[in-house]
N, C-alpha and C positions, 0 to 999 in steps of 0.2 A: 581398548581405546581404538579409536576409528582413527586412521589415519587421512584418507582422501575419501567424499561423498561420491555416492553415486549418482547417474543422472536419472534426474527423474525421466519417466515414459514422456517420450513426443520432445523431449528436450533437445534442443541444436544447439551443436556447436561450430562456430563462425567459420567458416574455410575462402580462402580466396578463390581456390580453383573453382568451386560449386558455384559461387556470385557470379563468376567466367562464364561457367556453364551456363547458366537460370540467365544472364544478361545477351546471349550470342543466341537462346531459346527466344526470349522477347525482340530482339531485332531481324530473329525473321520472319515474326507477325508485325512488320511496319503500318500495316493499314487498321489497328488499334491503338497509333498511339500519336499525337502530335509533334510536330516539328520541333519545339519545345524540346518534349521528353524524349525522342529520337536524338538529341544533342546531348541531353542528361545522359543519357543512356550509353551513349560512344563515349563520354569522358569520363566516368564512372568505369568501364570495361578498358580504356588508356594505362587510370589508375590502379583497377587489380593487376595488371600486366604487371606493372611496375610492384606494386605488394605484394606478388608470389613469387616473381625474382629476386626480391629482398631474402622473401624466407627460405628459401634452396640455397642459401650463401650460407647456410651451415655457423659455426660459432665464431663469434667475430674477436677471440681471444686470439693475438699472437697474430694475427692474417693482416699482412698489407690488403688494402682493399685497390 
């Protein structure tokens, strides 16, 4: 019996830090991207801050936060 699948080739899986990375890559090509998406794009990289902080807090049994 299989207990966990394997991933298939070329498959991702979702990390905030790497969105961090790949979003701080595209801001600093600003002159491919709109004023717009240069706002998307700082508030989107605001929010992983905030979602990879979350996840380094470790288990949230028993912990005052």
């Amino acid at each position: 019996m299989k207990t966990r699948e394997e991933p298939q080739p070329g498959a991702y899986t979702w990390n905030p830090r790497k969105e961090i990375e790949y979003i701080k890559k595209a801001l600093k090509q600003d002159h491919l991207y709109t004023d717009d998406e240069i706002r998307h794009l700082k508030s989107r990289l605001r929010d992983m801050y905030i979602v990879n902080k979350q996840m380094k807090r470790g288990p949230g049994f028993g912990r005052a936060s």
